[in-house]
Structures are given as C-alpha cells and as structure tokens.
C-alpha positions in Angstrom: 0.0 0.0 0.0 2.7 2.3 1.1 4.3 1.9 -2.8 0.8 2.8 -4.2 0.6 5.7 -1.9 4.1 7.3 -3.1 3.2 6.0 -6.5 0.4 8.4 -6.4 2.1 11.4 -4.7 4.4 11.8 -7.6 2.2 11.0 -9.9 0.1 14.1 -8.7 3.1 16.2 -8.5 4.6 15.3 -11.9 0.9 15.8 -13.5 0.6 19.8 -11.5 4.0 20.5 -12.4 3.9 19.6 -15.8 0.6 21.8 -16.5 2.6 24.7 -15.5 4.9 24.1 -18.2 2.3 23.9 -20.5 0.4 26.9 -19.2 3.7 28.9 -18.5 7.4 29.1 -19.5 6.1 31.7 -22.0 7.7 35.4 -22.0 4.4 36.1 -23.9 1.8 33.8 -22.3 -1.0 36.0 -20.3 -1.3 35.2 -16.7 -4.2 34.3 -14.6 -6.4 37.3 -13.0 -5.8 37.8 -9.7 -7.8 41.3 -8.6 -10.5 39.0 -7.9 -8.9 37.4 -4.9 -9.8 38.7 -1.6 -6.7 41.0 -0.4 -5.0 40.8 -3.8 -4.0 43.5 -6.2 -2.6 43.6 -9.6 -0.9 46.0 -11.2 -2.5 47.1 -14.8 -0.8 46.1 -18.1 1.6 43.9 -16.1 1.8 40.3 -14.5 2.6 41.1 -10.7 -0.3 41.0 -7.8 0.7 42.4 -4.4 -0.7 41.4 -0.8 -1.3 44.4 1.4 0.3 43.8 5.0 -2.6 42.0 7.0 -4.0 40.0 3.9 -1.5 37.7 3.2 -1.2 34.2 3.7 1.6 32.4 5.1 4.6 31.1 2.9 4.9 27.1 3.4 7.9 25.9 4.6 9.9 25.3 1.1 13.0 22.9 2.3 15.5 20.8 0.3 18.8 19.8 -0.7 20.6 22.9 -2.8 22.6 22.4 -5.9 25.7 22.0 -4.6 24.5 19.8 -1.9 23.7 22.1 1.1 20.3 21.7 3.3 18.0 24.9 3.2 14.7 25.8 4.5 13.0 29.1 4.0 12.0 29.6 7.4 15.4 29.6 8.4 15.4 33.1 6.5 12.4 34.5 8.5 13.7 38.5 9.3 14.7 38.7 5.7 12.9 39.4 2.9 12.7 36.6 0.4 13.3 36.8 -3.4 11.9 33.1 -4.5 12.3 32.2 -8.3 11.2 29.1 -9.7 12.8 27.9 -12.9 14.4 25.0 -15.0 17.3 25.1 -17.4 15.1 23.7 -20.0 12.9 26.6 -20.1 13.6 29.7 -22.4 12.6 32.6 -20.2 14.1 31.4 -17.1 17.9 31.8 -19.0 16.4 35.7 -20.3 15.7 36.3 -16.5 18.6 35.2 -15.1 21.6 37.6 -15.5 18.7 40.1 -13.8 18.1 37.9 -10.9 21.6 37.8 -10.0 22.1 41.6 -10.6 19.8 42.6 -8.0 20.5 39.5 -5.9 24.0 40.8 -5.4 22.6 44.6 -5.1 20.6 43.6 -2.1 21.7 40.3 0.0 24.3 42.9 2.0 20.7 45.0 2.9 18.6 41.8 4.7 17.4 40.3 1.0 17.7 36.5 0.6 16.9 35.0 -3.0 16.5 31.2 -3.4 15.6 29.4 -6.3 13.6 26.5 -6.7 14.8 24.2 -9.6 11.8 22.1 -11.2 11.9 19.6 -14.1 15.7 18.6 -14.6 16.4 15.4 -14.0 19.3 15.9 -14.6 20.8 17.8 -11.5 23.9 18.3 -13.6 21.9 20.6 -16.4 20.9 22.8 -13.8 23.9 22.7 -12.5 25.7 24.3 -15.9 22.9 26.6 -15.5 23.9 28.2 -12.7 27.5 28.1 -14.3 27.0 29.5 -17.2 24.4 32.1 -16.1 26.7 33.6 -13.2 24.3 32.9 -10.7 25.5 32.9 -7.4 22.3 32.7 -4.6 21.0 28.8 -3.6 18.2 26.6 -5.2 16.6 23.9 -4.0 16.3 21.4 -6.6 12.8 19.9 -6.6 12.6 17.8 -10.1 9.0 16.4 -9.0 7.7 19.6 -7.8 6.9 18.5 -4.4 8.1 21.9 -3.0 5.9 24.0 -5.0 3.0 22.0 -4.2 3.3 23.3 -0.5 1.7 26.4 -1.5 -1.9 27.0 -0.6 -4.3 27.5 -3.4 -6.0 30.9 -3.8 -2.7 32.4 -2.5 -0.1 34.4 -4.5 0.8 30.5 -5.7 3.3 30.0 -8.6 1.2 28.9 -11.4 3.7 29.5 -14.3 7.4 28.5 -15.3 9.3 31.4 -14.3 7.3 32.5 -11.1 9.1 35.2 -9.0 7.5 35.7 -5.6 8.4 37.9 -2.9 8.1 36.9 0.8 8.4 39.4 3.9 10.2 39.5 6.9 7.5 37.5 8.7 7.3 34.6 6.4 4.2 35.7 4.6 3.6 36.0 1.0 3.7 39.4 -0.4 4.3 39.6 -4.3 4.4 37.4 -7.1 4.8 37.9 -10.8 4.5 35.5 -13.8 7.1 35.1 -16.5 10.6 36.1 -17.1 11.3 39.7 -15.3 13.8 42.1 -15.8 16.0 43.5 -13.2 13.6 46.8 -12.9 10.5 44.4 -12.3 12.4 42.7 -9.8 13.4 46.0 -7.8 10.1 46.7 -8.0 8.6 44.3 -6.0 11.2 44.0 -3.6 11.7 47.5 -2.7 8.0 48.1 -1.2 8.3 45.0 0.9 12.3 46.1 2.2 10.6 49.4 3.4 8.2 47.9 5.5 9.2 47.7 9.6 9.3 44.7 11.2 6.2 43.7 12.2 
C-alpha cells in the first residue's frame, strides 16, 4: 500500500507541475487574474499581484537539498525578505531572466534580502547545474525535479502557477508579491523595494 501511496504522490506532483509548463514558461503567455482574490491587487498592463500587509497568507515551509549539496529551509530566513524564483534550465525565459536575478541579488543580500531558487523539471541535476555556471548565478536553489516543494503552496494564495514564477516573501514569512514570467531587473526592484521598506512587524 505504502508503494501505491508514493506511486500516487508523484504521480500528482509530476501531473501539476507539468501543466505549469504547458500553461507557462512563456515570456508572452498572459497570466491568470488575480484582482479577484480577496486582499490581492494587480498591477494594470503587467503580471505582478501584491498582498497588502494583514492580507496575506503564510509562505509554506519550502526545504531541500541545494545544488551544490547544502540543506535549506526558508524559514530559516524568517527577518529577511525573500526573493523566491522558480525555474528549469530547459525553459527559455528562465535563461532571459537570469543575468537580472543575479544583478539585484547581489545589489541587495548585504541589505537583509535573501533569494532562493527553486529548480523544477531537470532530471538531470547536472543541467541545472551548468545553468547556474553558465548564467553567473551565485544565490541557492533547491532542486525539486518532482515539484513537491511548489505544491506546498496554498491555493487561492499568490501560488506559482507558471514557469518562471518570482515571488516575494516578507520578513515575517508571509507572501507578499508574485509575478508571472521572465522579469527584468527593474520588475524585480520593483517588487522588492516596497516589501524592504516595511518595519518589522
């Protein structure tokens, strides 16, 4: 029974992560509305929705084994605000993204900003791997080929629905901003600057 069980369970996950790739991984694709969602707003003309402080919904608890082997766990980040980009070396947008993640990555880890990646899809940990390599990115991801990690997040929240996601999490572990698609550095800075201004709360 226990076989069946985990049989199932990746099953699940394999089948949710692979309609993101087929709904996502797009530069171009259009996103899913949320203005509709109780607490949510989106910005006109552009893929990001915000949570105002007091509507949002807790992050899950996102763990794993990094790339190069190290544990992490995004509560062990709570007091910083978290940059969290979900990608996969096989997907176009995520290598367009990528030299603008690490930019602001290294503007902003000396000023209480952690970013961590969540790899999806390679099988391969080695391609992601020469991702990272040949992309100059320097902050952690957890690598999650099943996409068990992303299916920690609650639905109706500010979930990752697409291949690239970028989602922004504040100091107190909560999820604040999210935006579909590849995003350039600007976009990035964009969403993280509102969330760095806010005290601790």
């Amino acid at each position: 029974m226990s076989g069946t069980k985990h049989s199932r369970t990746y099953l699940a996950a394999a089948t949710t992560v692979a309609a993101f790739v087929l709904a996502g991984c797009s530069s171009s694709g259009s996103s899913a509305s949320s203005g509709n969602q109780t607490g949510f707003v989106s910005s006109k003309g552009s893929r990001i929705s915000t949570a105002a402080l007091g509507h949002r919904q807790d992050a899950p608890d996102i763990s794993g084994t990094t790339l190069d082997g190290h544990s992490a766990k995004l509560s062990d980040y709570r007091g910083k605000v978290v940059v969290l980009n979900i990608w996969g070396s096989w997907c176009d947008p995520c290598r367009g993204e990528a030299k603008g993640l690490e930019s602001v990555w290294e503007k902003y880890q000396s000023q209480g900003v952690q970013f961590l990646g969540i790899n999806t899809r390679d099988v391969d940990r080695a391609n992601a791997v020469a991702f990272e390599t040949n992309k100059g990115v320097t902050f952690p991801s957890i690598y999650d080929p099943d996409g068990t990690q992303i299916l920690k997040f609650p639905k109706g929240s500010l979930n990752p629905q697409f291949i690239p996601t970028t989602i922004v999490i504040d100091r107190g572990g909560k999820l604040a901003a999210r935006a579909f698609g590849a995003q350039s550095a600007d976009v990035i800075e964009s969403m993280l600057q509102p969330v760095l201004a806010e005290q601790n709360h």
